[in-house]
MDTraj code that builds the backbone (N, CA, C; nanometers):
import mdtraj as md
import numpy as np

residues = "UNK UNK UNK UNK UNK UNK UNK UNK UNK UNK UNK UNK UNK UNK UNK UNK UNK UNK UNK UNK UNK UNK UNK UNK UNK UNK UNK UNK UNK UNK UNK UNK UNK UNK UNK UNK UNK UNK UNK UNK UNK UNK UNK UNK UNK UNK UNK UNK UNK UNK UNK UNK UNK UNK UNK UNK UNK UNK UNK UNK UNK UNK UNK UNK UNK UNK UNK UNK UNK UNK UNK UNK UNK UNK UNK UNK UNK UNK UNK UNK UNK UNK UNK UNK UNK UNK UNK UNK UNK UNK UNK UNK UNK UNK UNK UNK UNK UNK UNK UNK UNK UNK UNK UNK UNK UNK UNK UNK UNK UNK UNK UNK UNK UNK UNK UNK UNK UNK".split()
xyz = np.array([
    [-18.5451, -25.9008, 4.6617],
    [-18.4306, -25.8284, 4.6086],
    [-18.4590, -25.7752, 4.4684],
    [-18.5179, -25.8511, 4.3657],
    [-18.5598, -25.8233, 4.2444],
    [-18.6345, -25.7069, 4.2673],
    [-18.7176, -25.6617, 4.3486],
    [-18.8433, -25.5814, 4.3789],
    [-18.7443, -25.4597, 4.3973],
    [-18.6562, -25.4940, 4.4804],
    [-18.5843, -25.3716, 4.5369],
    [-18.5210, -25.2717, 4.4347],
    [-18.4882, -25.3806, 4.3575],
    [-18.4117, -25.3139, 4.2600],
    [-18.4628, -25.2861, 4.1300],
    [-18.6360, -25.2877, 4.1720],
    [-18.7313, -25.2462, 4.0629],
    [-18.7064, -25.2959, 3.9490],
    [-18.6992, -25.4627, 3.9710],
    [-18.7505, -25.5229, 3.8545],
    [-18.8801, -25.5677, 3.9086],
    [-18.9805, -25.5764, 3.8072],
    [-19.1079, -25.6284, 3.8105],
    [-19.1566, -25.7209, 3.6989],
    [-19.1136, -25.7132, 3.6073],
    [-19.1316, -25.8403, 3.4948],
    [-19.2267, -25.9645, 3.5990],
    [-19.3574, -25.9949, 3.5542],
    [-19.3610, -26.1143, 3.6306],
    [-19.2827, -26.2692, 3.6020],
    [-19.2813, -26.2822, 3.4907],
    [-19.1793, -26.4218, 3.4452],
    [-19.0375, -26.4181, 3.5246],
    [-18.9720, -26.2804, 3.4838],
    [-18.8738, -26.2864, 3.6475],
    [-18.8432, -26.3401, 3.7338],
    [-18.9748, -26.2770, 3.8378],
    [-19.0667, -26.2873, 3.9219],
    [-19.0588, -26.4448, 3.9162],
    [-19.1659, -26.5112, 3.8917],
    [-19.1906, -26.6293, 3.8814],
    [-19.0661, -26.7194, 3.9150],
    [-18.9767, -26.7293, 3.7956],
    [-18.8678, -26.7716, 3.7377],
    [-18.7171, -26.7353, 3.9019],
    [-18.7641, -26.6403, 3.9686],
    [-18.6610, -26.6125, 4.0796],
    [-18.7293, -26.6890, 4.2168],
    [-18.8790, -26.7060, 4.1624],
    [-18.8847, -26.8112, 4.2449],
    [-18.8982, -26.9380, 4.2921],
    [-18.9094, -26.9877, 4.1454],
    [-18.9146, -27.1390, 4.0986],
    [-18.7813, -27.1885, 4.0891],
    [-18.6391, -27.1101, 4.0700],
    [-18.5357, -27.1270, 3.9525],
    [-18.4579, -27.3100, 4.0360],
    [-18.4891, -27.2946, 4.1328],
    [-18.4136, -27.4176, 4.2186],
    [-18.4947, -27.5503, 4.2164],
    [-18.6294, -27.5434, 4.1865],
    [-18.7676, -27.6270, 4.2105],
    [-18.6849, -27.7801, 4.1550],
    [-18.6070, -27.7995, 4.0480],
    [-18.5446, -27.9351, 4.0156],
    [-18.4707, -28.0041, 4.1499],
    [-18.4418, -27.8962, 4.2254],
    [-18.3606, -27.9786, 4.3458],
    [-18.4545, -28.0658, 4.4119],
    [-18.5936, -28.0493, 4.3921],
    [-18.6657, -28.0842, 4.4529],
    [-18.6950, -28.2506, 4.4311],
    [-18.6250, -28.2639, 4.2961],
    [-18.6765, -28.4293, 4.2693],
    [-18.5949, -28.5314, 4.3235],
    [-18.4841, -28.4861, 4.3894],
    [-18.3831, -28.5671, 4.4796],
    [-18.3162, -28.5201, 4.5810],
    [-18.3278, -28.6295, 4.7331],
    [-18.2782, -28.5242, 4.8269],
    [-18.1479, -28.4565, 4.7544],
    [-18.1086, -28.4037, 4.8818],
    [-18.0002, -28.2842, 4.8422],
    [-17.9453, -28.2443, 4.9782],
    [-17.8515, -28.2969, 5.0642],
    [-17.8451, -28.2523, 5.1771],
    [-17.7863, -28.1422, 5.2332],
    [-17.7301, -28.0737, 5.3495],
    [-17.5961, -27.9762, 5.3473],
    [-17.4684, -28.0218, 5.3161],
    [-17.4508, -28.1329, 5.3845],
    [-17.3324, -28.1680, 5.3837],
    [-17.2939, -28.1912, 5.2164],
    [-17.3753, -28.2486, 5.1648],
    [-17.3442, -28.2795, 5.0040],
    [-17.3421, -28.1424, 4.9555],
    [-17.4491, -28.0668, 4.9855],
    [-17.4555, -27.9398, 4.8976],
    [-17.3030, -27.8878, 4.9436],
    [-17.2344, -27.8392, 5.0577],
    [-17.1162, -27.8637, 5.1071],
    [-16.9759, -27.8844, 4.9972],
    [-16.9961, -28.0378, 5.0090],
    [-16.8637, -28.1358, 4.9005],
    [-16.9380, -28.0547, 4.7543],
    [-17.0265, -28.0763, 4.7152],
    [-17.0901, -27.9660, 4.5877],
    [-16.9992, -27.8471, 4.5234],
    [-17.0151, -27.7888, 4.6448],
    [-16.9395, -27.6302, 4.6519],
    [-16.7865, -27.6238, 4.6362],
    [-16.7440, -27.7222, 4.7294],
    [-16.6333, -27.7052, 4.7525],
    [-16.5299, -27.7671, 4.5929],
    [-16.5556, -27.8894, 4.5728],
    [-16.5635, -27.9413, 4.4220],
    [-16.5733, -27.8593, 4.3239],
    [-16.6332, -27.7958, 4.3059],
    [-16.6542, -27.6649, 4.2286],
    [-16.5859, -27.6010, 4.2001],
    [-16.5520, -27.5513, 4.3120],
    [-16.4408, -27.4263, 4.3397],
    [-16.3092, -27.4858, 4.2961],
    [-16.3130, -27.6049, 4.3585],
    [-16.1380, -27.6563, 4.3919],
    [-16.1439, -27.7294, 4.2481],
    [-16.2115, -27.7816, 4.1408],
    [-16.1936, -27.8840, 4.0893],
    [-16.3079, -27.9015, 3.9818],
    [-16.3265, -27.8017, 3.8747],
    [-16.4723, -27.7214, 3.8368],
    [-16.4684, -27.8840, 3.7096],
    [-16.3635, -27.9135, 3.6609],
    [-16.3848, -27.9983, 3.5213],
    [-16.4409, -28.1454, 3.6197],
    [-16.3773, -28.2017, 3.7490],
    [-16.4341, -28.3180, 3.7601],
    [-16.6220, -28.2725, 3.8205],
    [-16.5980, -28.1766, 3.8814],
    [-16.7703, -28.1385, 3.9081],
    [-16.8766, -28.1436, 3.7504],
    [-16.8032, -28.0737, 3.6663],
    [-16.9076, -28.0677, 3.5586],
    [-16.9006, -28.2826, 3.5003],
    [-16.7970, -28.2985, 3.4971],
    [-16.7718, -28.4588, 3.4687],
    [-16.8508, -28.5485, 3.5828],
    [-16.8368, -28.5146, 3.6897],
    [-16.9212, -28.6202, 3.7903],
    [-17.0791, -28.5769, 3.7602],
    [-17.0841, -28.4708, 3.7266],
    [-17.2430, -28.3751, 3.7602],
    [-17.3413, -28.4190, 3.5993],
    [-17.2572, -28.4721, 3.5163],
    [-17.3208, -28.4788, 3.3736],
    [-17.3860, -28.6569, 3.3761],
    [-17.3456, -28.7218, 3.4269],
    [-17.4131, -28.8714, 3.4371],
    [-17.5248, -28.8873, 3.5209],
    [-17.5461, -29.0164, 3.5451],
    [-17.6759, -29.0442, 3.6000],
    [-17.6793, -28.9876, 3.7426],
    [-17.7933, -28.9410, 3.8165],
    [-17.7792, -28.9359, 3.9479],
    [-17.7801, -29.0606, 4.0673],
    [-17.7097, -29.1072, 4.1004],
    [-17.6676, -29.2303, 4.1651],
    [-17.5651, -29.2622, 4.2049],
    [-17.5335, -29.3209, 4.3325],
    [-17.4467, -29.3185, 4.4202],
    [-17.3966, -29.1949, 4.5112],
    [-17.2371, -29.2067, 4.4944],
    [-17.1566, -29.0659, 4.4939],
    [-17.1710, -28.9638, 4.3957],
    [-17.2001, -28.9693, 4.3140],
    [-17.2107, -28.8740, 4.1928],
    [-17.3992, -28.7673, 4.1992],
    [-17.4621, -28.8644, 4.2882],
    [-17.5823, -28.7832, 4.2671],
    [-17.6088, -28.6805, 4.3111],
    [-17.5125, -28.6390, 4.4594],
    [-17.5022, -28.4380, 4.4220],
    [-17.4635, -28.3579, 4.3466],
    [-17.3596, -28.4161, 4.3093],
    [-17.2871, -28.3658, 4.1735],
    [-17.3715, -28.3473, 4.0849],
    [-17.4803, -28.4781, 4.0041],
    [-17.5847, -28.4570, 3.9450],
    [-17.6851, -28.3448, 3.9121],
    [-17.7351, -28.3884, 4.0599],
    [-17.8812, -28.3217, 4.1022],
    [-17.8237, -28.1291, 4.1127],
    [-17.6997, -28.1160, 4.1287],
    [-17.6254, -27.9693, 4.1328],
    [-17.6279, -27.9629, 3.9801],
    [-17.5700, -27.9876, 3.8684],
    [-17.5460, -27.9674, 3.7777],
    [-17.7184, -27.9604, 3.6887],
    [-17.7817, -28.0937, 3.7171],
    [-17.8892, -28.1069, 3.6328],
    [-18.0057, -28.0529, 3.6289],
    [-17.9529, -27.9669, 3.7774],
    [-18.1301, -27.9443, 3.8462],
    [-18.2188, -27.8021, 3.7197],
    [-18.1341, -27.7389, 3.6645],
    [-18.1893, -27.6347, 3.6151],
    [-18.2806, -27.6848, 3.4766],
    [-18.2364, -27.7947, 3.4382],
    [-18.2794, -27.8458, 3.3566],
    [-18.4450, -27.9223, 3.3898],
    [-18.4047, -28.0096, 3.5179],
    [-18.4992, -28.0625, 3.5634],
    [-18.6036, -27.9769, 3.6034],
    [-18.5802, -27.8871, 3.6909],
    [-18.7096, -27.7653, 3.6867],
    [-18.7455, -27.6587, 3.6069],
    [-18.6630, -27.6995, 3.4754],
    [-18.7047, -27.6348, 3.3242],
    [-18.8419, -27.7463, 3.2637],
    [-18.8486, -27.8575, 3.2919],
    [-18.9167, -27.9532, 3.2616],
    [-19.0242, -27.9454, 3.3488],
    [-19.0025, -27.9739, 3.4642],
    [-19.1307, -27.9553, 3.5889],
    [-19.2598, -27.8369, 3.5100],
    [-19.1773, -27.7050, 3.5397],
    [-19.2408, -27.6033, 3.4960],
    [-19.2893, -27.6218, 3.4072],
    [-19.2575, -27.6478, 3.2960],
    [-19.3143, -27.6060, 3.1487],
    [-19.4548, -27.7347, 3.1306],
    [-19.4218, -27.8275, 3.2200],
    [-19.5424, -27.9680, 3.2382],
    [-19.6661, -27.9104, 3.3306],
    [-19.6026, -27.8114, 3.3743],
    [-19.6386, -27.7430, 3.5082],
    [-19.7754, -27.6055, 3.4062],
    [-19.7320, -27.5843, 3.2642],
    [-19.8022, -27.4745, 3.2595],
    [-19.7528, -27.3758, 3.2264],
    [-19.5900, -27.4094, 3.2968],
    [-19.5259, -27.2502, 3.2510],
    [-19.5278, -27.1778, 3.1864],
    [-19.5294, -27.0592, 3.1982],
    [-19.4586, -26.9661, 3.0026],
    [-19.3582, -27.0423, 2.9952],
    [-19.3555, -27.0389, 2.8102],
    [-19.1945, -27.0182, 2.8127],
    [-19.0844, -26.9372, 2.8758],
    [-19.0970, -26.8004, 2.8744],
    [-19.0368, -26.7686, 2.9246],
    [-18.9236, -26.7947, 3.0533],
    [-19.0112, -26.7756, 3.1369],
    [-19.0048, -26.8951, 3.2855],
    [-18.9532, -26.9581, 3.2795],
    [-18.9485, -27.0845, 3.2003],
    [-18.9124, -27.2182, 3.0976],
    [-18.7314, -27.2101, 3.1207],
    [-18.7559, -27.1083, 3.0043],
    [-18.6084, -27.0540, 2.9925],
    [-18.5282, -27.0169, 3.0675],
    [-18.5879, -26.9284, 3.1557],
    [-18.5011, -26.8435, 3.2576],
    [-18.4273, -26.9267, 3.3857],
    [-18.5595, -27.0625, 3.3984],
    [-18.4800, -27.1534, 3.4615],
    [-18.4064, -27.2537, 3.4592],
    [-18.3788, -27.3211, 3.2802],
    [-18.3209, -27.3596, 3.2295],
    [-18.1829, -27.3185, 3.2346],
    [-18.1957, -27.1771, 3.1753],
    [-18.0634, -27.0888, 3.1805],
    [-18.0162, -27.0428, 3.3155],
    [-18.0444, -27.0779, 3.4229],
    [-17.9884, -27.0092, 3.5595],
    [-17.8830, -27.0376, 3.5803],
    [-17.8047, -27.1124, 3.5511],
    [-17.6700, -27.1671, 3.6131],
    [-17.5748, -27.1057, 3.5237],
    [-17.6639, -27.0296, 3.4027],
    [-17.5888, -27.0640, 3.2708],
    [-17.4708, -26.9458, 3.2356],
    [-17.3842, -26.9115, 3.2226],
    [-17.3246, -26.7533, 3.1892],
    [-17.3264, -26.6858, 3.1025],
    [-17.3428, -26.5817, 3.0758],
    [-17.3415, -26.5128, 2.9418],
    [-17.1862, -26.5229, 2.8506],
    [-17.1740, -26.5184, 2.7175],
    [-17.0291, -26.4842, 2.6580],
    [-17.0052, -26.3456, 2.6676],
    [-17.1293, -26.2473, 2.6807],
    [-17.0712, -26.0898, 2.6350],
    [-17.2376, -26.0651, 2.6804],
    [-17.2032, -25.9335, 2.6739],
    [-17.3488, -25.8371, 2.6860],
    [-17.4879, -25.9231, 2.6360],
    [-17.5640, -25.8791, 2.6995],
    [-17.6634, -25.9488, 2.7065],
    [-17.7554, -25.9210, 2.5325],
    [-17.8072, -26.0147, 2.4627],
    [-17.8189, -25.9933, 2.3093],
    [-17.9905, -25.9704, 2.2951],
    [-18.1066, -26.0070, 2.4303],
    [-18.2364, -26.0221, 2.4208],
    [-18.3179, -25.9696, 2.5359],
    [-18.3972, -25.9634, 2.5973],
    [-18.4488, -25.9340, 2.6397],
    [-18.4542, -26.0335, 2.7759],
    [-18.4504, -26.1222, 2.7359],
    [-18.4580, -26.2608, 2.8346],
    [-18.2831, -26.2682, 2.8878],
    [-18.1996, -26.2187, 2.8078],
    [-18.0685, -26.2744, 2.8569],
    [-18.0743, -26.1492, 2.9757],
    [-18.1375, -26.0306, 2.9668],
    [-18.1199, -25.9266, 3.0295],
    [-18.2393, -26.0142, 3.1435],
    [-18.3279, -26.0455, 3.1256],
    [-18.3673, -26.0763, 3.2695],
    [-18.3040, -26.1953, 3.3778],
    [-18.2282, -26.2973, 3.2653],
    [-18.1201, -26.4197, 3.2988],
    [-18.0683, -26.3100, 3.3754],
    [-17.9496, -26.2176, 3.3485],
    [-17.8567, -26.1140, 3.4526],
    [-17.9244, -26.1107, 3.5787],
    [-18.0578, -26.0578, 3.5361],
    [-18.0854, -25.9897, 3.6927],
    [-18.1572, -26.0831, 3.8080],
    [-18.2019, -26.2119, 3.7423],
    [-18.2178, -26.3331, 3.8023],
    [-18.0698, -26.4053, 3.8672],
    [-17.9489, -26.3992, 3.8003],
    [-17.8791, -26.4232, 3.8419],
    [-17.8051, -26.3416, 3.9827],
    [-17.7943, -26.2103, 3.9049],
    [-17.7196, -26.1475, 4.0166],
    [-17.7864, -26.1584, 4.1636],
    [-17.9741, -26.1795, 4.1830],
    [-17.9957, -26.2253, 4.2845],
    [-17.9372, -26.3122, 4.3786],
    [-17.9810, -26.4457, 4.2506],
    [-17.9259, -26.5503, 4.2913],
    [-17.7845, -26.5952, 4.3537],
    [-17.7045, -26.5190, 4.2867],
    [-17.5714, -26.4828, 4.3405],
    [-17.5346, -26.4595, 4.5089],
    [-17.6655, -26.3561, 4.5502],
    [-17.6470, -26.3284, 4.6409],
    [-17.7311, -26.4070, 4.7777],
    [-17.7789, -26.4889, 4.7291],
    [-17.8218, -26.5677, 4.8185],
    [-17.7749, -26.7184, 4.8509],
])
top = md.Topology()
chain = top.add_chain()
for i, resn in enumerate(residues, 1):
    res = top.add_residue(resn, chain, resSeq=i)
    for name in ("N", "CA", "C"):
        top.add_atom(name, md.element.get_by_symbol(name[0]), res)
traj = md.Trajectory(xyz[None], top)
């Protein structure tokens, strides 16, 4: 989709395809990803409140949803990453306040709006 819409940046690139890689350090099932979503939607302050503590028990989709961008901000960058990269997947979940101020917040947008759609 990035391609389509003639972005080519490789960190992008990279970064649109790594941006989830933290989910990877704990399962993550449908059904949870599921209660995840739905929590979210219906109930965004106890999701960010269940999602900010340890991952364990009931709370560890909540977690592993909230923390993961962080966690495969870490992977990566142990991994070799650019910074860049670093960032972009750090920041994926993240929203802008207003127009985009850098260069990177402008590639955050177009990483997102993908992401959005998938």
């Amino acid at each position: 989709r990035l391609l389509d819409a003639g972005q080519t940046h490789p960190d992008l690139l990279a970064a649109a395809l790594l941006h989830d890689v933290g989910k990877t350090r704990m399962r993550f099932s449908l059904p949870e990803k599921v209660l995840v979503v739905l929590v979210k939607a219906l109930a965004p302050s106890a999701y960010w409140r269940w999602g900010g503590g340890p991952a364990r028990g009931w709370r560890r989709p909540f977690a592993v949803s909230v923390q993961h961008p962080a966690w495969g901000a870490e992977m990566i960058a142990a991994a070799g990453g650019s910074p860049l990269v670093v960032d972009l997947v750090r920041r994926h979940a993240d929203r802008l306040d207003g127009p985009p101020q850098t260069e990177a917040d402008r590639l955050l947008l177009a990483l997102q709006s993908v992401d959005d759609q998938s």
